[in-house]
VMD Tcl script that draws the C-alpha trace (Angstrom):
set ca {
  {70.50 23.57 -31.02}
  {67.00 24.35 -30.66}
  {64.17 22.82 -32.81}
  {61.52 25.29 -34.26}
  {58.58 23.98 -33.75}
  {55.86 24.58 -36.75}
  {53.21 22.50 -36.02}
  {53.10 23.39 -31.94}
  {53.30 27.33 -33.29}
  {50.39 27.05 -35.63}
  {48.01 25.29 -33.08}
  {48.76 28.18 -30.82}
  {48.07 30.66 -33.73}
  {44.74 28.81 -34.80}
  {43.51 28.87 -31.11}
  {44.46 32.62 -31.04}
  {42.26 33.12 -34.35}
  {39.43 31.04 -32.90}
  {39.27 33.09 -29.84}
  {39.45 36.21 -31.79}
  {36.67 34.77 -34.48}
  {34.16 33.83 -31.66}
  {34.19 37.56 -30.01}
  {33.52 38.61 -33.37}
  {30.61 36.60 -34.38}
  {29.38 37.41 -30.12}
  {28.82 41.28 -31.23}
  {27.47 40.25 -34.28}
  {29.53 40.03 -36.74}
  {30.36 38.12 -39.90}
  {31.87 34.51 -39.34}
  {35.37 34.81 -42.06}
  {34.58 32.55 -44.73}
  {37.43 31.19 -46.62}
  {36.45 28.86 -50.34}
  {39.10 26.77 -52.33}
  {39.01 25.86 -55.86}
  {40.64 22.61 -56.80}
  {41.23 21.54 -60.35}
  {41.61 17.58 -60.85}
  {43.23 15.25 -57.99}
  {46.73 15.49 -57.87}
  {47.67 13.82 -54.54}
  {49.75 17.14 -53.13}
  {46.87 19.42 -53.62}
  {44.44 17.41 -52.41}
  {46.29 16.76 -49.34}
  {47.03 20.88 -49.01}
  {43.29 21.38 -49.46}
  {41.85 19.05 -47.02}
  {44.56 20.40 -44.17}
  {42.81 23.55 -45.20}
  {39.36 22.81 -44.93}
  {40.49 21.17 -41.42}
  {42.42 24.74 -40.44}
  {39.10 26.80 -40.86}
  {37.10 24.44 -38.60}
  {39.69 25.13 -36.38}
  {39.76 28.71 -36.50}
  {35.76 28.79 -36.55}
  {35.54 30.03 -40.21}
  {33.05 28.95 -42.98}
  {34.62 27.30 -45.99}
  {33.72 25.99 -48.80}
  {35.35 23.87 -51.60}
  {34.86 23.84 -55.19}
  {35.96 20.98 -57.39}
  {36.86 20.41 -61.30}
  {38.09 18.14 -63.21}
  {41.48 18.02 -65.21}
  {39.67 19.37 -68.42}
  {37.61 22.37 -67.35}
  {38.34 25.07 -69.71}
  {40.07 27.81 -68.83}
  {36.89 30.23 -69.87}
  {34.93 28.08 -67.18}
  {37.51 28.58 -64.43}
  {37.83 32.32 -64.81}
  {34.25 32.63 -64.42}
  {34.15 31.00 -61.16}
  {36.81 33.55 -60.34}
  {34.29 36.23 -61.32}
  {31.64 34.88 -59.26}
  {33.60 34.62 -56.19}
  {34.81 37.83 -56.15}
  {31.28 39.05 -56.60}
  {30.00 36.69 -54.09}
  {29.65 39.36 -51.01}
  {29.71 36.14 -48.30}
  {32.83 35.09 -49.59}
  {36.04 37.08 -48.02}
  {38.70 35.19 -49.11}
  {39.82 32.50 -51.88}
  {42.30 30.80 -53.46}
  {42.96 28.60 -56.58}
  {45.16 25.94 -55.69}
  {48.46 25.59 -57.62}
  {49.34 23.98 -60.04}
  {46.60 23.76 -62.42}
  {46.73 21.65 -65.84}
  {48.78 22.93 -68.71}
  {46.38 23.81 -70.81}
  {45.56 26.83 -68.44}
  {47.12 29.96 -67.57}
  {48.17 30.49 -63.97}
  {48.73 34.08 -63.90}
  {45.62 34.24 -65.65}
  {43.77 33.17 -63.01}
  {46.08 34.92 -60.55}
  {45.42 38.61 -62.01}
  {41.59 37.54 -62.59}
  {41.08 36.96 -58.64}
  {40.04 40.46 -56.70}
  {43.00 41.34 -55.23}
  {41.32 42.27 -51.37}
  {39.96 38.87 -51.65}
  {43.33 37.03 -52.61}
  {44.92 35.34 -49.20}
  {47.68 33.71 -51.07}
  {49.00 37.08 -51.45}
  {49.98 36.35 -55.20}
  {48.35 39.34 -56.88}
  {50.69 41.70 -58.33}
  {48.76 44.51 -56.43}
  {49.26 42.37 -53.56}
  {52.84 41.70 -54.56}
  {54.12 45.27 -55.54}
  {52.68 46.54 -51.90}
  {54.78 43.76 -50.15}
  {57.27 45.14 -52.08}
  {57.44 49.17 -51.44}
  {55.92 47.91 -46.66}
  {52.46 48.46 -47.72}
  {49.58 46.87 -45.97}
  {48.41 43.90 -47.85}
  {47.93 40.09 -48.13}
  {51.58 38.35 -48.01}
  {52.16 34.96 -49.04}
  {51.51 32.50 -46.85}
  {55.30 30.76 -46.45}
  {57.34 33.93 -46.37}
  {54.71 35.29 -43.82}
  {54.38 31.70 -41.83}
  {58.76 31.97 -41.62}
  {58.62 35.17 -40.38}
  {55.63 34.26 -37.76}
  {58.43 31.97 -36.67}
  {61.19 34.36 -36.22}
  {59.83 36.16 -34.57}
  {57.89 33.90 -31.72}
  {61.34 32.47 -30.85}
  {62.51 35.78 -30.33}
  {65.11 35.00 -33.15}
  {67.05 38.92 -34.29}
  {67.52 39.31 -37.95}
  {68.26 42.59 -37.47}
  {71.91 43.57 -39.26}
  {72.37 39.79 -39.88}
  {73.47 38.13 -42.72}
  {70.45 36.39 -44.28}
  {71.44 33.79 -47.66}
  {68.08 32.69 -49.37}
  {68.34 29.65 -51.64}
  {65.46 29.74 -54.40}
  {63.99 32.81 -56.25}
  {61.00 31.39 -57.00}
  {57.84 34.43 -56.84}
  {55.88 32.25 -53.91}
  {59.04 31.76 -51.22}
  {62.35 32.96 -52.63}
  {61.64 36.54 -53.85}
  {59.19 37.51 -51.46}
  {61.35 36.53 -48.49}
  {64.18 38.13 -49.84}
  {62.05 41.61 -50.11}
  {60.60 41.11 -46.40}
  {64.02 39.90 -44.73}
  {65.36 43.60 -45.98}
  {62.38 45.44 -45.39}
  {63.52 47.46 -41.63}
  {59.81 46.32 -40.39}
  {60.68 42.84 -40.79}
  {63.85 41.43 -40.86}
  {65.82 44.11 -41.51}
  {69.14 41.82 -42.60}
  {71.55 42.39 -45.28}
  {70.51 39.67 -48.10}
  {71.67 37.74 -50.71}
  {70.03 35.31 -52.53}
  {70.96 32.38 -54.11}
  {70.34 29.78 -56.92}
  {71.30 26.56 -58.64}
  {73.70 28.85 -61.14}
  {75.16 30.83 -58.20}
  {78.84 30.97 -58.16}
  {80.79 30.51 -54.80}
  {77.27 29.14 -53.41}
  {79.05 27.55 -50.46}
  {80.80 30.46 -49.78}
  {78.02 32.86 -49.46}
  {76.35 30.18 -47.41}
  {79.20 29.86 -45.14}
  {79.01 33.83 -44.25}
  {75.37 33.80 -43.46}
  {73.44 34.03 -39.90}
  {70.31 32.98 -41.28}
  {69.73 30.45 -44.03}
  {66.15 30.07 -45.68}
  {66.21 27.14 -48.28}
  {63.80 26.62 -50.66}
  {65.58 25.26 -53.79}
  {63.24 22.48 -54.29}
  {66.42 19.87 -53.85}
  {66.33 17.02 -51.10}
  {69.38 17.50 -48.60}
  {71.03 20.23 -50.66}
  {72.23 22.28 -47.91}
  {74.67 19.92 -46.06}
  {77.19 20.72 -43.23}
  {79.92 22.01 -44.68}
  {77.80 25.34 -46.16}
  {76.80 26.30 -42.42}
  {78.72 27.94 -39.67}
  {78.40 27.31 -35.91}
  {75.55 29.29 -34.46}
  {73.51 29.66 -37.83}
  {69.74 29.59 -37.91}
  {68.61 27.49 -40.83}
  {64.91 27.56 -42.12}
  {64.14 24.49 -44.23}
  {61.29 25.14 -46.66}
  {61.80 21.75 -49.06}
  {58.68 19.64 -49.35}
  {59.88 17.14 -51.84}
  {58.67 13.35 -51.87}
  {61.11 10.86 -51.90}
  {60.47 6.96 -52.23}
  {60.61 5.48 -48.82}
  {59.33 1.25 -48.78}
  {59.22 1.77 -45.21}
  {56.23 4.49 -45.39}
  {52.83 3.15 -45.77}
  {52.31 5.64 -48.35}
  {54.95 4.37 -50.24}
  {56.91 8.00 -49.81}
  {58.12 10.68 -47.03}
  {58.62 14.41 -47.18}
  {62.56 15.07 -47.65}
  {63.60 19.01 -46.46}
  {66.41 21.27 -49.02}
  {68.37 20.45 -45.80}
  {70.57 17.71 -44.50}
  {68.73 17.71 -41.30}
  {70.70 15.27 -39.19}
  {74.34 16.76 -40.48}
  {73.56 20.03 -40.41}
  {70.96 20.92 -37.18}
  {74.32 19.83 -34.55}
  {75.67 23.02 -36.24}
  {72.53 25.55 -35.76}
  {71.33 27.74 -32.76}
  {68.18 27.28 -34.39}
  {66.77 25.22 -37.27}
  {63.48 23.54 -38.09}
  {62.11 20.38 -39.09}
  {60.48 18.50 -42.42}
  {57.62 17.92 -41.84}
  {56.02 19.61 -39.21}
  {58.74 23.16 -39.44}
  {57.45 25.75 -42.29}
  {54.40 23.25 -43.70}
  {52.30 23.93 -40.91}
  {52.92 27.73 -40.65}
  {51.93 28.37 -44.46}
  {48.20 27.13 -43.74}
  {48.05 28.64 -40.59}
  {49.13 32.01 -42.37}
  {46.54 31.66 -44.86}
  {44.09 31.76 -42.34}
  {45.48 35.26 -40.66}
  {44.83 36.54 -43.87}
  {41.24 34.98 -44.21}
  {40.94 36.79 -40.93}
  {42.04 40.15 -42.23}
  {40.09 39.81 -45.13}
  {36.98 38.87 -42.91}
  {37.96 42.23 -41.33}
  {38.70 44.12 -43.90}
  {41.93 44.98 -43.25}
  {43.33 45.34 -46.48}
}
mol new
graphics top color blue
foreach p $ca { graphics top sphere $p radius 0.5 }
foreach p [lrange $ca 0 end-1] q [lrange $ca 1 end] { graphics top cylinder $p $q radius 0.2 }
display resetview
């Protein structure tokens, strides 16, 4: 068994980017600036936004956070959406999910300028993932295939079983693992309502889980050799923690990973590879590539 190693991958990455960012700004150009909006302080986002903010100083970008409170309207929101996307020093931005009730996500979503959204949840963005164009992909199906392939992992002709169809991780990483440019597997995906779940499980070379349920994938859904990609951030109580709480996976880690070839971690597996993914696109955006 093999551990994946996330946070060791994106370091490398982020020292790549920085390398690549300073040549840029040496011939003159544009330093890639990346802004975040945050609405109110739920604990998640906040934590997702600082590790941000710390990513760009990493990769020598500018950034630049905006903050609102629970009640902003939606009418105020939108219009910051406007003036980012006419703001010509701004490349890239993103509205961090999820944002109170009262306001409507897609919304938002549709009203940011599509070559300046690096979450890649734009349906323009979207429906060119979907047909292998060129475009911004989001960040955790992008960061798990980062990982594939820099441990030289072959999807090709392989069974791939994705648990979740959920539009950030489980739909667009079933549309890239079939894509031939990518992983170019024979997939299936899964859900909570799936019939012979286990079963399907049990056939696949590759299992990406992102369900959303704390040890749901245990030992006896995964054959010898699998590769198993854990994508489950959910907080469990934990008295031992000084935060009072730890991050649980969608997989039974310490049942499961004597069965794998290759499997990674939570935390410190997929987590790390989503930021660091966000900030290739902030690159191509600072670029222009899209």
């Amino acid at each position: 068994m093999q551990l994946i190693d996330g946070k060791a991958t994106a370091a490398a990455i982020k020292e790549e980017i920085a390398a690549e960012v300073e040549c840029i700004v040496r011939k003159g150009g544009k330093r890639p600036h990346l802004a975040a909006v945050l609405v109110g302080h739920d604990g998640g986002s906040e934590t997702y936004v600082r590790n941000k903010v710390l990513a760009c100083e990493q990769c020598g970008f500018t950034s630049s956070l905006i903050r609102y409170e629970d009640d902003v309207t939606e009418e105020e929101l939108l219009d910051c959406v406007r003036k980012l996307n006419e703001d010509k020093d701004v490349d890239g931005f993103i509205v961090q999910l999820p944002l109170p009730k009262h306001i409507d996500e897609q919304k938002v979503i549709e009203a940011i300028d599509y070559r300046k959204d690096v979450d890649g949840f734009h349906p323009v963005n979207v429906g060119r993932m979907a047909i292998g164009l060129p475009c911004f992909m989001s960040a955790t199906p992008l960061g798990i295939l980062t990982l594939l392939q820099r441990y030289n992992i072959q999807t090709s002709g392989k069974k791939c079983v994705i648990l979740g169809r959920s539009n950030i991780v489980g739909k667009p990483m079933a549309q890239l693992m079939m894509q031939k440019q990518y992983g170019d597997a024979t997939v299936t995906v899964c859900h909570s309502h799936s019939a012979n779940l286990k079963d399907e499980c049990r056939k696949a070379d590759v299992i990406i889980a992102a369900i959303g349920r704390p040890d749901f994938v245990t030992a006896d859904m995964v054959k010898e050799g699998a590769v198993v990609i854990d994508v489950g951030t959910t907080r469990v109580p934990d008295a031992t923690r000084k935060s009072g709480f730890r991050l649980n996976g969608d997989v039974k880690f310490d049942e499961v990973a004597p069965k794998c070839s290759f499997i990674t971690p939570v935390p410190g597996g997929v987590g790390p590879m989503t930021i660091c993914s966000l900030m290739k696109n902030t690159l191509a955006a600072g670029r222009h590539d899209r």
